[in-house]
ZAZA-962333 format. One record per residue (C-alpha): x, y, z; residue number from 1; chain. Coordinates in Angstrom, 2 decimals, always signed. Layout:
N
        xx        yy        zz     i   ch
         X         Y         Z   NUM    A
...
This chain:
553
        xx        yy        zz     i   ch
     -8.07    +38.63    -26.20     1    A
     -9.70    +39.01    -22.93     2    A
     -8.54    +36.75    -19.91     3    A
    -11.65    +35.02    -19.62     4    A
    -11.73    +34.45    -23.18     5    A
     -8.16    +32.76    -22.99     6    A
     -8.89    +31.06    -19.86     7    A
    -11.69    +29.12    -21.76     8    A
     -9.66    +28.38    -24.75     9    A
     -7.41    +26.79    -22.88    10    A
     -9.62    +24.87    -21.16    11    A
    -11.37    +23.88    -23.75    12    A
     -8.31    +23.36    -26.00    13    A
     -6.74    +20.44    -23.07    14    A
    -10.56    +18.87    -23.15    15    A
    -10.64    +18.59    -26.53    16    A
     -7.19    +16.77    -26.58    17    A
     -8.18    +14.50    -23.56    18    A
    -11.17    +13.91    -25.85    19    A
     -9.34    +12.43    -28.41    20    A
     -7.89     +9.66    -25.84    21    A
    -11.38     +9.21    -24.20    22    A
    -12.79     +8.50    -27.85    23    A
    -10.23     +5.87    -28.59    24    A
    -10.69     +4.10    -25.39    25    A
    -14.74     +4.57    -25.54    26    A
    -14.34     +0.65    -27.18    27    A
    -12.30     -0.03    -24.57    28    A
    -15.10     +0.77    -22.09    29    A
    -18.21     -0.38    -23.21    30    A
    -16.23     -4.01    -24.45    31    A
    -14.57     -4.54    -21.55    32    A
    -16.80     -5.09    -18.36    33    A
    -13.91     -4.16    -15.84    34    A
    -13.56     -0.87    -17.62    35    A
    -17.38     -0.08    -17.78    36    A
    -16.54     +2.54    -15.21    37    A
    -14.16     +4.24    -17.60    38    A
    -17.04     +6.48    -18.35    39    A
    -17.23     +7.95    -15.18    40    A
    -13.84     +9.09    -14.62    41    A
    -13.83    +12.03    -17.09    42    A
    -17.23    +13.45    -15.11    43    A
    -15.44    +12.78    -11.54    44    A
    -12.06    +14.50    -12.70    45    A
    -13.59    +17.65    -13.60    46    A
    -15.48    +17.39    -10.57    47    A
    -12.48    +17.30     -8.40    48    A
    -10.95    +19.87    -10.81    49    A
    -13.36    +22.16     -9.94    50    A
    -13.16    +21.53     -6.34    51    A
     -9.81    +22.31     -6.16    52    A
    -10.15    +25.47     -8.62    53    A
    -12.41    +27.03     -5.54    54    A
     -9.30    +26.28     -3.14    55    A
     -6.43    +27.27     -5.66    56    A
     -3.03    +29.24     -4.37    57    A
     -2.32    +32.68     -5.96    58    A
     -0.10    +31.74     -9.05    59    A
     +3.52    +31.99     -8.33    60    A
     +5.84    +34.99     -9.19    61    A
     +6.28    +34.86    -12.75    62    A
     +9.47    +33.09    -13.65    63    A
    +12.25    +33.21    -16.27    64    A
    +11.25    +33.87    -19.80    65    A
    +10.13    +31.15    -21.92    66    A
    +13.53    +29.68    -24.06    67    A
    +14.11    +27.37    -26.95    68    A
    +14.76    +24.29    -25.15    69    A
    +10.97    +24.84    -23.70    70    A
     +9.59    +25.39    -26.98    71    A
    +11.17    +22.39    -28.62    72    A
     +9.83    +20.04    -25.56    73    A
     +6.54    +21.13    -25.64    74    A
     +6.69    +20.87    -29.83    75    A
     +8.13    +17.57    -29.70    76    A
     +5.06    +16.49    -27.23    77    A
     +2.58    +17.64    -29.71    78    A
     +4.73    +15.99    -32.80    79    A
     +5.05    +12.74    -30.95    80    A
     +0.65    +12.91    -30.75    81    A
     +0.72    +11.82    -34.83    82    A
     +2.53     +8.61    -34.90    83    A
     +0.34     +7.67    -31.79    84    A
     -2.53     +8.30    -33.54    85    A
     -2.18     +6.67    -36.46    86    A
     -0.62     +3.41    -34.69    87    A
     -3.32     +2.89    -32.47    88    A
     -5.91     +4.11    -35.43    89    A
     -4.81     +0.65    -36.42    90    A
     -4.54     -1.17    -33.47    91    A
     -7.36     -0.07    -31.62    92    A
     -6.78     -1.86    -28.18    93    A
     -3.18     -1.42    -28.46    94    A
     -2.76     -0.91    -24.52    95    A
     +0.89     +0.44    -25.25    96    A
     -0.65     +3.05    -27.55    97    A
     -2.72     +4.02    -24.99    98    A
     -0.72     +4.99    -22.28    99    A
     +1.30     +6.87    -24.32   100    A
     -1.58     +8.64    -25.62   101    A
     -2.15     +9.34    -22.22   102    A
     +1.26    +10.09    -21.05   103    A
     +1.61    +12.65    -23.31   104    A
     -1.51    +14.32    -22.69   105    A
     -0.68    +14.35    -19.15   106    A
     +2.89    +16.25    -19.09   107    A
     +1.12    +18.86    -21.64   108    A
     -1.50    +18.77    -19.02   109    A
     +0.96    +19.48    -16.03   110    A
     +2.92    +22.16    -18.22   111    A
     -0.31    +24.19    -18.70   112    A
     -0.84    +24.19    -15.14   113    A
     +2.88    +25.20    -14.46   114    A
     +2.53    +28.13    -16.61   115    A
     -0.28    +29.64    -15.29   116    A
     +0.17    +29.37    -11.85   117    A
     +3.81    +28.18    -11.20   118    A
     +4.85    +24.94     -8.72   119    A
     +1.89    +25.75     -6.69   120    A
     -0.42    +25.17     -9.03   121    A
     +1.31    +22.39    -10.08   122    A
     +1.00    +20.56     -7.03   123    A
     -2.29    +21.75     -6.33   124    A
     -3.86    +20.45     -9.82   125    A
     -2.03    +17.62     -9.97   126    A
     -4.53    +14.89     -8.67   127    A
     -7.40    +15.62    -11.15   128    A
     -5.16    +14.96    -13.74   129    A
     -3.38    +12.65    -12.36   130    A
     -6.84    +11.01    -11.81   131    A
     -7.57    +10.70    -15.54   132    A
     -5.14     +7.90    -16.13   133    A
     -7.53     +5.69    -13.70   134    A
     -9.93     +5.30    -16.96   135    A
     -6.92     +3.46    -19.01   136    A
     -6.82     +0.14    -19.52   137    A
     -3.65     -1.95    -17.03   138    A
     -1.07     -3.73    -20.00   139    A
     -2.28     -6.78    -21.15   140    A
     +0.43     -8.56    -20.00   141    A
     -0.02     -7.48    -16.37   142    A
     -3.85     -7.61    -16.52   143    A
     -3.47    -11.38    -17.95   144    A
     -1.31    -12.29    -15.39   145    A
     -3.04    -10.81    -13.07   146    A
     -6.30    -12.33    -13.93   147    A
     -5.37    -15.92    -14.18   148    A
     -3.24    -15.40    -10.80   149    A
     -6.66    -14.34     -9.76   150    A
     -9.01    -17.07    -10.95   151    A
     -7.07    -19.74     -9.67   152    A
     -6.74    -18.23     -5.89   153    A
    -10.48    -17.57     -5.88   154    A
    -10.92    -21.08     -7.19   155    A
     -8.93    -22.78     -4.16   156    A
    -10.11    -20.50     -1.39   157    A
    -13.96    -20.92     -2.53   158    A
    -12.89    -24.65     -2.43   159    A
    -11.42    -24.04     +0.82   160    A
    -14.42    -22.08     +2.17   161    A
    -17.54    -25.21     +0.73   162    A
    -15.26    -27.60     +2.73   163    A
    -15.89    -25.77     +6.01   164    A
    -19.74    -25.72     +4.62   165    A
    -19.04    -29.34     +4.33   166    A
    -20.27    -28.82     +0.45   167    A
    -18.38    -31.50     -1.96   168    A
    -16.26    -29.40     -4.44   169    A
    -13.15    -29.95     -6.56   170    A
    -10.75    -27.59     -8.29   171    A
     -9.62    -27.42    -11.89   172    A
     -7.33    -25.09    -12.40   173    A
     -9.87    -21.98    -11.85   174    A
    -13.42    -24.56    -12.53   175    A
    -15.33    -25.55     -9.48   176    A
    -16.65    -29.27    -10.08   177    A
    -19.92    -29.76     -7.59   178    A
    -22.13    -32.58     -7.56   179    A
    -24.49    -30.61     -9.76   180    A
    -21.45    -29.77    -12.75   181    A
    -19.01    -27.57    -13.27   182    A
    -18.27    -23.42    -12.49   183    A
    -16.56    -21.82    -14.16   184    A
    -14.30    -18.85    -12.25   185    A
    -14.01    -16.33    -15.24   186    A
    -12.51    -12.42    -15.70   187    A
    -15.84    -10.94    -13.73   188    A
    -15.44    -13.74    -10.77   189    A
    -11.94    -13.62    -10.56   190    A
    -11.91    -10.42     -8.80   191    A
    -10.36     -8.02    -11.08   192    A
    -13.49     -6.19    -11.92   193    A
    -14.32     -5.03     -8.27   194    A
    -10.58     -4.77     -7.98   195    A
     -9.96     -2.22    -10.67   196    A
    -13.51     +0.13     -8.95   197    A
    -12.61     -0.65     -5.87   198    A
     -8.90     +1.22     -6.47   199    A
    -10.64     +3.78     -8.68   200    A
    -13.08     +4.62     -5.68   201    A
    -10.22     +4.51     -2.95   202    A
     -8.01     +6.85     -4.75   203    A
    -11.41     +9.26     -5.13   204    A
    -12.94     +8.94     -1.61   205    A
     -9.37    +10.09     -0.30   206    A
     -9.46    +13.22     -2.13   207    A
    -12.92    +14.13     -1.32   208    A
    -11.87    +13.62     +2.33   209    A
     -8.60    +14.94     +2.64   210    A
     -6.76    +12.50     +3.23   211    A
     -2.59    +12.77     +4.31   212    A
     -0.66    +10.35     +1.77   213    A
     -0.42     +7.66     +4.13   214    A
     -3.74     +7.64     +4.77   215    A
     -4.37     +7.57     +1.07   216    A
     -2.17     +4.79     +0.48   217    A
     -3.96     +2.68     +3.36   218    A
     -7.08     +3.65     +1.78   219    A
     -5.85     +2.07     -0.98   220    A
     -4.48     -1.20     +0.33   221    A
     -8.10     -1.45     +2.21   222    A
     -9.58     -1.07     -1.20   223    A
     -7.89     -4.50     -2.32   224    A
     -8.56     -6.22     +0.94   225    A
    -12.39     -5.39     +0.40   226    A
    -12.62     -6.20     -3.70   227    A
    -11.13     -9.71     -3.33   228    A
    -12.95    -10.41     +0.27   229    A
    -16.20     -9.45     -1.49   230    A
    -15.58    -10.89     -4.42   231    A
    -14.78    -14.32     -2.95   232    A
    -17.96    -14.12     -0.57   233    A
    -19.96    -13.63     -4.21   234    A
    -18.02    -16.51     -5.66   235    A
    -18.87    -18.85     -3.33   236    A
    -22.33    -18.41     -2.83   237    A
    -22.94    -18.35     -6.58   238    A
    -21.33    -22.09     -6.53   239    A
    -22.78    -22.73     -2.91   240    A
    -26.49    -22.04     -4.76   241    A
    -25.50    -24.17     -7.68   242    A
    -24.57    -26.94     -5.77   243    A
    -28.22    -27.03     -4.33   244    A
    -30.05    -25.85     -6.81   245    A
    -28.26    -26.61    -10.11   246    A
    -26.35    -24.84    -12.49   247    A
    -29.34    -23.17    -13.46   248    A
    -29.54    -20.97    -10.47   249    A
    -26.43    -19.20    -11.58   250    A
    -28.39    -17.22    -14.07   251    A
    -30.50    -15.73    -11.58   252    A
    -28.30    -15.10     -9.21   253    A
    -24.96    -13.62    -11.18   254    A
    -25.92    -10.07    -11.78   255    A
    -27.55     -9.50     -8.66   256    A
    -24.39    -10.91     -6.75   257    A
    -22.35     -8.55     -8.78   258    A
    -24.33     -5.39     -7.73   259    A
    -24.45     -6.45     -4.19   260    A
    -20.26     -6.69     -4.47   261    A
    -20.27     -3.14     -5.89   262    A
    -22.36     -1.41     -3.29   263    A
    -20.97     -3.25     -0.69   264    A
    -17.24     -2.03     -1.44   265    A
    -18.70     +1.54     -1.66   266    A
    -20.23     +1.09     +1.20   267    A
    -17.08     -0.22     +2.91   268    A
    -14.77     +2.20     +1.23   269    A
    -16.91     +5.03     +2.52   270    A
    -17.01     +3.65     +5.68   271    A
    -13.34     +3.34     +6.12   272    A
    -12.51     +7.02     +4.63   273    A
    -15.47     +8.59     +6.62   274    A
    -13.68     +7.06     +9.58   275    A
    -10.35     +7.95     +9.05   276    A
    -11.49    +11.72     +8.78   277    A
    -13.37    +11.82    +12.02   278    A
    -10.09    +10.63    +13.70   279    A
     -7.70    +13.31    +11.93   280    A
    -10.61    +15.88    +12.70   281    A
     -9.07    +18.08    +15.79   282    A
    -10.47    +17.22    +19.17   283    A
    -10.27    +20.56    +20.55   284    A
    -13.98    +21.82    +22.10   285    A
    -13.68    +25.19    +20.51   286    A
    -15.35    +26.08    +16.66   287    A
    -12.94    +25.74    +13.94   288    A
    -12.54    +29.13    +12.06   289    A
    -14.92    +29.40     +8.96   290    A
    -12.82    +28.30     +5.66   291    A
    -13.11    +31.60     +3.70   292    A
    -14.64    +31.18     +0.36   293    A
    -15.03    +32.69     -2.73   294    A
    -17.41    +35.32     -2.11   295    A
    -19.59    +37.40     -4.66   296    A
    -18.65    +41.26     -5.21   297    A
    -20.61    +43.23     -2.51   298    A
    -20.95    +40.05     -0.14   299    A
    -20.10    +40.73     +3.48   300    A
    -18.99    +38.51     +6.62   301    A
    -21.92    +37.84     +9.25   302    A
    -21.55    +41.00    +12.22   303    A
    -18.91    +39.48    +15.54   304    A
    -20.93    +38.99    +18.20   305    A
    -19.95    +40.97    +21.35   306    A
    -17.83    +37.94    +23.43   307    A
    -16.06    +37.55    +20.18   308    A
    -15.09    +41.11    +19.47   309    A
    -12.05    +41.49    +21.92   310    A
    -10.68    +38.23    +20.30   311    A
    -11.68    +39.82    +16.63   312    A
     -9.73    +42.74    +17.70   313    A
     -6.76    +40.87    +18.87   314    A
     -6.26    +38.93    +15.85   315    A
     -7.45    +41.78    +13.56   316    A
     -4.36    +42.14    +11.52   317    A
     -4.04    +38.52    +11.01   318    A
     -7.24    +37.80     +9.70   319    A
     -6.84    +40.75     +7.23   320    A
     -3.95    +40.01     +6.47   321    A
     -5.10    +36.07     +5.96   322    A
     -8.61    +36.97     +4.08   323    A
     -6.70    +39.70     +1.46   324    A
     -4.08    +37.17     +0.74   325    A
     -6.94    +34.67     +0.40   326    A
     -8.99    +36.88     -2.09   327    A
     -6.10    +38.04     -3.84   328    A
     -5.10    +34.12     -4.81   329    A
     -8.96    +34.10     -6.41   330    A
     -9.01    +36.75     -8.26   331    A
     -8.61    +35.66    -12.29   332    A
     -5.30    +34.65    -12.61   333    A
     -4.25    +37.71    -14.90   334    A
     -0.59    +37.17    -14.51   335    A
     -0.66    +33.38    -14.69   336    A
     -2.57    +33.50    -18.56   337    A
     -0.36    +36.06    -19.55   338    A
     +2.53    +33.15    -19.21   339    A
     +0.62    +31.38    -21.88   340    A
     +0.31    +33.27    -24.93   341    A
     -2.90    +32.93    -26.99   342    A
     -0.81    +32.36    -30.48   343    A
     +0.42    +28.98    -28.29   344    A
     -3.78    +28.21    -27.36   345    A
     -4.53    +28.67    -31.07   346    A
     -1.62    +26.87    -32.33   347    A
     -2.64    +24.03    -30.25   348    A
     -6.41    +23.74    -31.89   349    A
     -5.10    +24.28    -35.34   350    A
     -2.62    +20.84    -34.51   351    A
     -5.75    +19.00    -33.15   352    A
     -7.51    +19.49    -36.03   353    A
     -5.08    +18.69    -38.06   354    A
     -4.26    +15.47    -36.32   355    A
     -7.71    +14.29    -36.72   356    A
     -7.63    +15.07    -40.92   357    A
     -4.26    +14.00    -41.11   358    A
     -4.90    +10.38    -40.04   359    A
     -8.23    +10.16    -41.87   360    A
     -6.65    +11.06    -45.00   361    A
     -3.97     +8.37    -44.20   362    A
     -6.42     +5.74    -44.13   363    A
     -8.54     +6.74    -46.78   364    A
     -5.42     +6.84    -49.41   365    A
     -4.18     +3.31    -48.08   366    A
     -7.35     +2.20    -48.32   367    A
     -7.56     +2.47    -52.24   368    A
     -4.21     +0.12    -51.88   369    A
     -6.45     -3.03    -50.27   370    A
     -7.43     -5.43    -52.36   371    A
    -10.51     -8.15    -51.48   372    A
     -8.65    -11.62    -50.40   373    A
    -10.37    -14.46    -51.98   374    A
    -13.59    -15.63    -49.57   375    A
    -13.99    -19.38    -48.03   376    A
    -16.47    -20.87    -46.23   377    A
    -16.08    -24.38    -44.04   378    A
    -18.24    -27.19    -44.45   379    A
    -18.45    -28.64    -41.33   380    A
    -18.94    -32.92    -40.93   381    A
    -22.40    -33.05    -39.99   382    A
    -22.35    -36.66    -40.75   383    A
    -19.82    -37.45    -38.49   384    A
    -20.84    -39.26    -34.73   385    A
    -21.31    -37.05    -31.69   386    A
    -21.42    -34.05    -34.09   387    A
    -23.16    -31.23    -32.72   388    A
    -23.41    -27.60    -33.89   389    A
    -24.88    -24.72    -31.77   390    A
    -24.50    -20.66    -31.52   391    A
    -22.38    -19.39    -28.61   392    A
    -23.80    -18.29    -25.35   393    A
    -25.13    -14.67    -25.11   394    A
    -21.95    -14.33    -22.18   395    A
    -19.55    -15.09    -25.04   396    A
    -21.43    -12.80    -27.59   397    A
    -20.91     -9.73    -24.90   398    A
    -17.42    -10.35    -24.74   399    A
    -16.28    -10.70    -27.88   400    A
    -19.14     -8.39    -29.78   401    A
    -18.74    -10.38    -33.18   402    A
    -21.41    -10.28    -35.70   403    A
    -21.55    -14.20    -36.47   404    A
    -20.79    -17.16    -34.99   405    A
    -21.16    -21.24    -34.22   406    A
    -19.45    -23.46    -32.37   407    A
    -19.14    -27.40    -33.11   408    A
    -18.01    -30.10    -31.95   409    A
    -17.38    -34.11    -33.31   410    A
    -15.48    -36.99    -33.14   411    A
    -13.36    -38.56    -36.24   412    A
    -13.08    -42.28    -36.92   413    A
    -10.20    -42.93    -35.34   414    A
    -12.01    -41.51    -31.55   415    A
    -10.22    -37.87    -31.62   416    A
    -12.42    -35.14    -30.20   417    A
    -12.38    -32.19    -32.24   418    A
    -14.00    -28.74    -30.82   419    A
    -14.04    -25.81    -33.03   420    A
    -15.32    -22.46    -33.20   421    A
    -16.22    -20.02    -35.87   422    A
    -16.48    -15.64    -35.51   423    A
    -16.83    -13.20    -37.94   424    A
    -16.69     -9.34    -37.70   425    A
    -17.89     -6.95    -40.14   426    A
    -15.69     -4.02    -41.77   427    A
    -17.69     -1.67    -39.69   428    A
    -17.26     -3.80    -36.17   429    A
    -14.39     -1.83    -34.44   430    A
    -14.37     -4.79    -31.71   431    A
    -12.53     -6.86    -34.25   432    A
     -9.32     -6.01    -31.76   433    A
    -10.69     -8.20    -29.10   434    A
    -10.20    -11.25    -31.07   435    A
     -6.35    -10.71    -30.97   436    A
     -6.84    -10.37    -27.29   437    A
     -9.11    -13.69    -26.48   438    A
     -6.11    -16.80    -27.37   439    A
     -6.35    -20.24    -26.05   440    A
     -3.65    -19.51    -23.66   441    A
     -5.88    -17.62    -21.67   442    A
     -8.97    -19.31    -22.18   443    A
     -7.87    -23.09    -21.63   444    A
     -5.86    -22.06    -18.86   445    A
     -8.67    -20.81    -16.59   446    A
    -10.20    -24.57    -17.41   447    A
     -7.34    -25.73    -15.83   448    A
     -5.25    -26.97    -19.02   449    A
     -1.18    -26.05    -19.32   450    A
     +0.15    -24.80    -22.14   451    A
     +3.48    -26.68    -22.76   452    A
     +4.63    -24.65    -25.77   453    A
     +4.66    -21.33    -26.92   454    A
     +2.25    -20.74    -29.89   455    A
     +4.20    -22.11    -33.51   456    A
     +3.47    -20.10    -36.70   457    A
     +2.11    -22.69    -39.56   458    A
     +0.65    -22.53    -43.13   459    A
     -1.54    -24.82    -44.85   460    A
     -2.59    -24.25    -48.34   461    A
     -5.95    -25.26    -49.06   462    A
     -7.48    -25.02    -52.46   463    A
     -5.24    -22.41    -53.54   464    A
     -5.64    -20.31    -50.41   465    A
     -3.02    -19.81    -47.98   466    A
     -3.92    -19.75    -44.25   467    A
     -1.90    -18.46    -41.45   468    A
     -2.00    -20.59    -38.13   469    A
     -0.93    -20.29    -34.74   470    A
     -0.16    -23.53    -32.74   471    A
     -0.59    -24.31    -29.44   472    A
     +0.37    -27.69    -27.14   473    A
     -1.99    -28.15    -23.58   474    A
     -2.01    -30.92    -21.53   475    A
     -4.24    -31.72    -18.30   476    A
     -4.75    -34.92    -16.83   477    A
     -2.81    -37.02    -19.01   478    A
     -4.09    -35.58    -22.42   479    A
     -2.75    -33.53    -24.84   480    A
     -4.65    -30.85    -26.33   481    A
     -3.55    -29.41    -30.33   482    A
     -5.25    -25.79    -30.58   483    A
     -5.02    -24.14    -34.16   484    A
     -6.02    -20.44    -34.19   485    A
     -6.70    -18.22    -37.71   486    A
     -7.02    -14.88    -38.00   487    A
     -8.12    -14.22    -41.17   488    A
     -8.48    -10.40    -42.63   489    A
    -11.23    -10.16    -45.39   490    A
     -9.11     -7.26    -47.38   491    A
     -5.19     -6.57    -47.11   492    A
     -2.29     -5.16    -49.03   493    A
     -1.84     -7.11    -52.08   494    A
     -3.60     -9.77    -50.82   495    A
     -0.92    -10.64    -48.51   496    A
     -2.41    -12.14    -44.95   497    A
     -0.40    -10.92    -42.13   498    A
     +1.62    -13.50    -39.78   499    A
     -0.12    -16.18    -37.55   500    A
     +1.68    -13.88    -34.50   501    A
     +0.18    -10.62    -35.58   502    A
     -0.01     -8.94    -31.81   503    A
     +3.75     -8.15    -32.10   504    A
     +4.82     -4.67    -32.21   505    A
     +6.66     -4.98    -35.39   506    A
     +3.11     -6.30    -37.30   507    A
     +1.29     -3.19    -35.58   508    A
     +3.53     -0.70    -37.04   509    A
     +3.44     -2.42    -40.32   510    A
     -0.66     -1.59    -40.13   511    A
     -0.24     +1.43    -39.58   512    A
     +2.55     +1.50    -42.12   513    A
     -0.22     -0.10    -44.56   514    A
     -3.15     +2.02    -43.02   515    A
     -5.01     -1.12    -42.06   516    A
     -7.91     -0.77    -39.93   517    A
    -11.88     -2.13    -39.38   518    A
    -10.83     -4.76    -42.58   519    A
    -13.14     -7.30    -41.56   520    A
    -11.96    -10.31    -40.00   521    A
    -12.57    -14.53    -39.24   522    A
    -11.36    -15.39    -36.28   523    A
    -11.47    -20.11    -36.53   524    A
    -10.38    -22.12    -33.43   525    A
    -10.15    -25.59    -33.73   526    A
     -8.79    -27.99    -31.51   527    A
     -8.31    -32.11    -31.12   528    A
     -7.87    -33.98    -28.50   529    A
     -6.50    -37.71    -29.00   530    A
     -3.02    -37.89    -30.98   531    A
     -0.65    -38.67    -29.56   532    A
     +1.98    -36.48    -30.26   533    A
     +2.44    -32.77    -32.08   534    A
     +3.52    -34.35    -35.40   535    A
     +0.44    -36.65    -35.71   536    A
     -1.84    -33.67    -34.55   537    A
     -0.42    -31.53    -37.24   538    A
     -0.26    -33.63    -40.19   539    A
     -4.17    -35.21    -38.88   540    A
     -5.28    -31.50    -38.70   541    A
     -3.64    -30.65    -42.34   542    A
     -6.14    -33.94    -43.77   543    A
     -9.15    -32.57    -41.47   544    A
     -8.66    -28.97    -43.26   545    A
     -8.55    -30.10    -46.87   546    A
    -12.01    -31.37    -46.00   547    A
    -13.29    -28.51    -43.98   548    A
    -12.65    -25.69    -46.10   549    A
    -14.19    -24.61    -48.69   550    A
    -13.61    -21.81    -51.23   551    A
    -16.50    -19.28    -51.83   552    A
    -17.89    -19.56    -55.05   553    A
């Protein structure tokens, strides 16, 4: 096998792999708005991949001979790929599963590198991969946290900002109330979107110029400083405009706020880095020697010109010295590929390939195992007062990508308020995962309500069918909130739903266990506002159910 041949395949064979991640988190990226850039981080990495390629050290002096304990790592890296796969096969949106997916691909990553070129390359290479991990998705946890954290400070310093403007406004937890209604501060206002490019670009416009670490770091901390000082200039114009002109103005104005907060941190960001390398740039008069390239066979340097000759001369063993050293380090790493067998390159895309079958057949087998769970349908009290049905917003329909949906609302006899909602995904809508994601503890929070205790797992049985709940307690302004959440699967093992609390790790693995994925699934919300305590809520919602569902056929 010829070097260039093995230099390809194992090139190929680590894009390949990366692919794999990339086509997992492709849902990820085009569900998620504050990922969307996602996409661009794969081009940009082998961009700066092949920048530094041009620039690379000669490989290192070949080392010690490969051992045992180096084959059994690098084994045990690949191994450890299968049970990733098929976990987050069925948990797509697992973030956990993802960065270990990604973890893993990195060290094997590095440890290509390291044999073909040794510590130097190592080092030198280790930014574009490094770089990769920028398209995964932050832990939910953090990013939650982070997001409500978020929402709420832009809230109170847009407040802040329309009392200077001497513009009425109060806050809600993260909901603007102005004299014309309510704004709401969601995910895209809150900050985290520019945020997350804003880092991505800082980390990229400080390896395109150069940058020392410091500087990269400060590059870095200017790219937060910009994202939330943009973000809350965009924020409170869109609820400056609506408190002249009406709610309605937000729907002009939202999109093209949000591209003038994107160009305007590039913009910035540039700035800044731009800056920063004019002052490192050396202030000395005289021309800075020509960086030698790579240079086609039979290319030759421009002729000295006579002042320059003497100094030529002077230097002349240098230079040489410099330029073959140079060349050498460019020439086709012979001795670095040789460190990587090509048995190794073509055991690797035999395992890929047989990670992909492997988890297919996996899923097909279990699912001959599922069994259709019996269907329902709810009636819904038209006849009751204030009752009022409509279809969520097209905002909502982006978010959560369902493929059916209503939203109602109606009060009973005795006054309570009851809101509920309604989703359904198809078998063959992979977005079902973002239903598990969206809870009421994240949406009612940013509308200012506090959850006072931690969701409660309850079953009702209605009409022979068995529903799993989740319960949750809010209160705000001296009312009590009951939220009851269903996830509902259309198929599943024995017809066995899984637990109300099916987002912890021990219900993942027992998917994957099953070889549960893309099963369809009903996502109903319902909430009440007006008993007056948890007990009453619960045994009023049990008597609302009875009458609300309804078994198909």
């Amino acid at each position: 096998m010829s070097e260039r041949t093995k230099a390809a395949l194992i090139l190929g064979t680590l894009v390949l792999y990366w692919g794999q991640l990339w086509n997992q988190l492709r849902l990820e990226w085009s569900a998620n708005a504050q990922y969307n850039y996602g996409w661009f981080v794969p081009v940009l990495a082998a961009g700066l991949f092949w920048r530094r390629w041009l620039e690379r050290p000669a490989p290192a002096p070949r080392g010690a001979p490969r051992g045992w304990g180096e084959v059994v790592c690098v084994a045990g890296l690949l191994l450890a790929l299968f049970p990733v796969r098929l976990l987050h096969e069925a948990n797509v949106g697992w973030r956990a599963m993802q960065w270990a997916h990604a973890g893993v691909l990195t060290v094997l990553s590095l440890w290509v590198l390291w044999r073909l070129g040794g510590p130097r390359w190592l080092r030198h290479f280790a930014f574009p991969v490094g770089f990769l991990l920028v398209a995964v998705p932050w832990p939910s946890r953090f990013e939650d946290a982070l997001v409500q954290g978020l929402m709420r400070a832009v809230a109170a310093a847009t407040v802040g900002v329309l009392d200077v403007l001497n513009v009425p406004a109060l806050r809600h937890g993260a909901v603007i109330e102005v004299g014309s209604g309510l704004v709401g501060v969601d995910e895209a206002c809150s900050g985290v979107r520019s945020l997350q490019t804003s880092l991505m670009l800082g980390l990229l416009m400080g390896e395109l110029y150069g940058h020392r670490p410091w500087r990269r770091v400060a590059l870095l901390g200017a790219a937060v400083v910009i994202a939330l000082s943009a973000n809350l200039g965009r924020t409170t114009f869109l609820t400056w405009e609506a408190a002249r002109h009406g709610l309605g103005s937000l729907d002009v104005w939202h999109s093209p706020a949000g591209v003038a907060v994107v160009v305007t941190e590039l913009l910035l960001l540039w700035a800044v880095a731009a800056g920063w390398a004019g002052l490192a740039a050396p202030r000395s008069v005289a021309p800075a020697p020509e960086p030698i390239r790579d240079r086609h066979p039979g290319s030759s340097a421009p002729p000295d010109g006579g002042g320059e000759l003497s100094a030529a001369a002077a230097l002349g063993s240098g230079v040489r010295g410099q330029r073959e050293g140079f060349e050498s380090s460019n020439r086709p790493a012979a001795g670095g590929l040789a460190r990587l067998p090509g048995s190794w390159v073509l055991v690797g895309l035999a395992w890929l390939g047989s990670l992909e079958a492997g988890t297919e057949l996996w899923y097909r087998l279990g699912e001959r195992q599922m069994t259709l769970n019996p269907r329902w349908s709810v009636r819904w009290p038209a006849e009751a007062p204030a009752y009022k049905e409509q279809t969520p917003s097209d905002k909502v329909h982006a978010t959560l990508r369902y493929d059916a949906g209503r939203s109602v609302v109606w009060e009973d006899a005795a006054g309570n308020q009851w809101h509920a909602a309604e989703l359904d995904w198809d078998a063959r809508n992979q977005h079902a995962f973002i239903a598990r994601g969206h809870t009421p503890d994240l949406c009612l929070a940013g509308a200012g309500w506090v959850l006072r205790a931690e969701p409660t797992p309850v079953r009702f049985t209605v009409q022979g069918i068995e529903l799993p709940w989740r319960r949750y307690v809010f209160e705000a302004g001296g009312r009590s909130a009951y939220v009851f959440l269903s996830l509902w699967e259309m198929r599943s093992v024995a017809g066995r739903q899984p637990g109300p609390l099916a987002y912890l790790w021990r219900a993942r693995v027992a998917a994957a266990w099953q070889a549960r994925r893309h099963q369809g699934l009903r996502k109903l919300e319902i909430a009440v506002v007006g008993p007056p305590n948890p007990e009453a809520a619960l045994a009023l919602f049990e008597r609302q159910l009875q009458a609300l569902i309804v078994p198909a056929g």
